[in-house]
C-alpha positions, 0 to 999 in steps of 0.5 A: 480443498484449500486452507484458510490459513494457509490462503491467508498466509499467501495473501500476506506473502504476496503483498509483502513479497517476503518471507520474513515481513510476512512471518512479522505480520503474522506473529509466527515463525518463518518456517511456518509461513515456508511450510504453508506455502508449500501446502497449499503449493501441493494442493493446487499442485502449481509453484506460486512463487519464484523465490532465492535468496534475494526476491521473492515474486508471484507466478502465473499461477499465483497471480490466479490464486489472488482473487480466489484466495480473497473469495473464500477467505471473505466467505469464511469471515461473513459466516463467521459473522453471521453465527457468532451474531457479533454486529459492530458499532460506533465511530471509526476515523479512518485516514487514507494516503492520497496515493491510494486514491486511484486503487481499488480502496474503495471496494474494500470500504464498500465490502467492510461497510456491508458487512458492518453497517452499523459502524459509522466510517469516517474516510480522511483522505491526506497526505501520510505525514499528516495522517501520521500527525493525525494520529498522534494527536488522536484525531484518526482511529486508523491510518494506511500511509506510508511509513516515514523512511528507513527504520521507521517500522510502526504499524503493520506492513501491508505493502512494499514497492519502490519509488520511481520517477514518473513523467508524460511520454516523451519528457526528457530531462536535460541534465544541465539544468535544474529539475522541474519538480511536481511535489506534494506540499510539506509535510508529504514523505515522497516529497521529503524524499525526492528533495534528499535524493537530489540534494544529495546527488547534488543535483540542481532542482525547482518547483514546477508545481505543488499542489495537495491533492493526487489528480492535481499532480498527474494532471501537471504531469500528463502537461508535461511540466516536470518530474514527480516522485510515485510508487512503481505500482501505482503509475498513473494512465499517460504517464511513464518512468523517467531515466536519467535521474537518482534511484528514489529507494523502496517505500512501505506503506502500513497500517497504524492503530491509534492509543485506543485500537477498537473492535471496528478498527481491528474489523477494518485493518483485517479487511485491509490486509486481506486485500492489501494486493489490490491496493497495488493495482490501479482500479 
């Protein structure tokens, strides 16, 4: 009843929550991607989307159609596998962002490690500036980061959010002195990010606590020590935006092939884009 490529077109829409980025994605036009949606919008006979010319947003029936959608297109490529008799093998090292951590990454992991148990998978877990630096010097086979800012359109786009600030319940910010900050250590891009913004607002600032691993900073944060930077999406339990402070801007977050792209890196970063909305929900 639905087509693949039609679904996948969805998927790729849904996560990109555009038009144009998933016609990029794709490698087709973006009158194609329209016509998809609107095939698969007759055949459930349900809007998907509510889009003008501004936004572009799931609706009910959309959000059902996810989980769906990742089902049967997972059915198509274990059949495909099974009788193309392609197994996979050999080393794949893989970096994934620290901002990752709490979502549902690992059942993608899980699910391309069943498929292809014969690919040694070796998980990095960084922050995106590293694992851009990583990368580059051909330590990494494949990285999902964040993208370093404004311009920067490396790799393929599986997400796009906002930057918000976050903080315990009840934390206020006293506008008359200097931000308490929950940062990342350099080279970390949201940290990069929180400090321009502020600098440039020319708002006063300090340290409350850094600390390189994710649960360290939530931890700091649940304590009500300060402020820190986060992707909308992905705001921790016990945690919630903060007001009163400068707008921190949208974030991409994509994947990146190294010099030398494999069969096992290409095999991955399908997986991953196929799932890409599940790494925008907490798991």
């Amino acid at each position: 009843m639905y087509d693949p490529v039609q679904l996948r077109t969805f998927l790729t829409v849904a996560q990109t929550l555009s038009f144009t980025q998933a016609a990029d994605r794709l490698g087709v036009r973006q009158s194609t991607v329209s016509q998809h949606v609107r095939r698969l919008e007759e055949a459930t006979g349900r809007a998907l989307f509510v889009r003008d010319t501004h936004s572009v947003a799931l609706t009910e029936d959309g959000e059902a159609l996810l989980g769906f959608a990742r089902t049967i297109l997972e059915a198509h490529e274990r059949a495909a596998a099974w009788f193309t008799g392609t197994r996979l093998r050999g080393r794949l090292r893989f970096g994934a962002s620290e901002d990752f951590v709490l979502t549902r990454l690992p059942e993608i992991l899980e699910g391309f490690r069943h498929e292809h148990p014969e690919v040694d998978l070796e998980l990095s877990v960084e922050l995106s500036g590293t694992l851009h630096e990583r990368l580059d010097a051909g330590r990494l086979d494949l990285v999902l980061a964040k993208r370093r800012g404004p311009g920067d359109e490396r790799g393929r786009l599986v997400w796009r959010d906002r930057m918000v600030w976050i903080g315990a319940e009840g934390l206020r910010v006293d506008p008359e002195r200097p931000v308490p900050l929950i940062l990342f250590p350099p080279p970390g891009i949201t940290r990069a990010r929180a400090l321009e913004v502020l600098e440039r607002e020319g708002r006063s600032w300090r340290i409350a606590c850094t600390s390189g691993s994710l649960s360290g900073l939530i931890a700091a944060a649940r304590a009500g020590l300060g402020v820190m930077a986060h992707t909308k999406g992905l705001i921790p339990p016990g945690l919630t935006r903060v007001g009163g402070l400068p707008e921190l801007g949208p974030v991409e977050f994509a994947l990146l092939q190294g010099r030398r792209p494999t069969p096992a890196g290409e095999a991955l970063a399908a997986a991953v884009l196929a799932g890409g909305d599940r790494l925008s929900r907490p798991a």
